[in-house]
N, C-alpha and C positions, 0 to 999 in steps of 0.2 A: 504493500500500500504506500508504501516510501515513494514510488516514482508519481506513482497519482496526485499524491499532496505536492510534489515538487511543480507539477504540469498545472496546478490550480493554482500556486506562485507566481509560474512564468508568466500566466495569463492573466494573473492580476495584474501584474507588473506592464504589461505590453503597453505602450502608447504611441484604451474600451466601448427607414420611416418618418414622414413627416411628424409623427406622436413623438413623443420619448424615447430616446435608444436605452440600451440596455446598458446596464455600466461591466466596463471588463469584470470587476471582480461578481456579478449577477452570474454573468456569462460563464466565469472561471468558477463560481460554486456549482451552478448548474451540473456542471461537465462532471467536478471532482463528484459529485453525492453521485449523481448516475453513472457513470463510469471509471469510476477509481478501480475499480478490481477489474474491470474488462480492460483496462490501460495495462493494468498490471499484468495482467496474465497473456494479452497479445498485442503487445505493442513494446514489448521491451528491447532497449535497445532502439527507438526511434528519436530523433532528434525531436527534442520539444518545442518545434513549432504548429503551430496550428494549421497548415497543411499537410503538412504528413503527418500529424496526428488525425485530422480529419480523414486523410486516406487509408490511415492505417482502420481506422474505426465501418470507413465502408467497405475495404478490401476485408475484414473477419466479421460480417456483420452477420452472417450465417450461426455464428457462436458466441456475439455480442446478446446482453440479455436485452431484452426489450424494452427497460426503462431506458437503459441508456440509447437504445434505436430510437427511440420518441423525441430523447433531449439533446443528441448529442447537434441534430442538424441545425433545431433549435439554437441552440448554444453558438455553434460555429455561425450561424447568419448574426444572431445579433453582434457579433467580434466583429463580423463584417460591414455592418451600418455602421459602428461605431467609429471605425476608420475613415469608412466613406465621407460619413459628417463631420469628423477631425480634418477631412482634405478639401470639405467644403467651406470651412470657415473665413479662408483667404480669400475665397470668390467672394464672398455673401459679403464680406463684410470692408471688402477694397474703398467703398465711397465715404465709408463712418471712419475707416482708418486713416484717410485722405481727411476728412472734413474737423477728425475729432481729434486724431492722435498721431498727426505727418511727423514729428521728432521722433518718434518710435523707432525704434531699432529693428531692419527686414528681420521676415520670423514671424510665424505664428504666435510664437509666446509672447515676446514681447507686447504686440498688439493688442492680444487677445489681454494681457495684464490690461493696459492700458486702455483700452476700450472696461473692463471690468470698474472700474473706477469713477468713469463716468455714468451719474446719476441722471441725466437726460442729453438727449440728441442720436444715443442709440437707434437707429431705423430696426423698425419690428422684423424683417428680416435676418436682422444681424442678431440680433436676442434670440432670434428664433434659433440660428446657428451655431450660436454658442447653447447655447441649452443644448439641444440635440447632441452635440458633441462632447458633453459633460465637462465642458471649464464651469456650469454654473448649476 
């Protein structure tokens, strides 16, 4: 069970739909509670990313139990919104970073601090995109 709990680590750690995305570490319990012993027993030896662990999960999915068949695709989509919306934030948010925060240093992060901070001028867009992408 040692590798399972390490694979819900990595995935907390990783930087986690129009609604709310799912935050890494939702996504990274998800996966550990239902496939922590299906990791363990056929995936060992896989590098701990989330695509070969995803492939490893459908390549034994014949002798994966079935909670974890239910959760595990579950789990890997919402990792992948979660990026999606992290990569969206720079688009969504170029005219509020421009109008609000031009001294900002290139970078999501800096931006996105910096756009954090301000209590009005944010465009519901850009709110929209950080939420989604969980800086908020």
């Amino acid at each position: 069970m040692i590798q399972g709990r390490s694979i819900v680590l990595l995935l907390a750690m990783a930087t986690p739909a129009s609604a709310e995305t799912m935050s890494f570490e939702s996504a990274a319990s998800i996966l550990g509670a239902s496939c922590g012993q299906d990791i363990d027993a056929n995936c060992l030896g896989v590098n701990l990313d989330p695509v070969r662990l995803k492939e490893c999960l459908a390549r034994n999915q014949d002798v994966v139990s079935p909670q974890c068949k239910a959760d595990y695709v579950k789990a890997f989509d919402a990792i992948q919104k979660r990026v999606a919306a992290r990569a969206a934030v720079s688009k969504m948010c170029e005219r509020d970073k421009q109008k609000l925060c031009g001294d900002a240093q290139n970078g999501t992060g800096p931006v996105v601090e910096c756009l954090l901070t301000k209590s009005r001028g944010v465009s519901v867009k850009c709110t929209q995109a950080i939420r989604e992408a969980g800086y908020r």
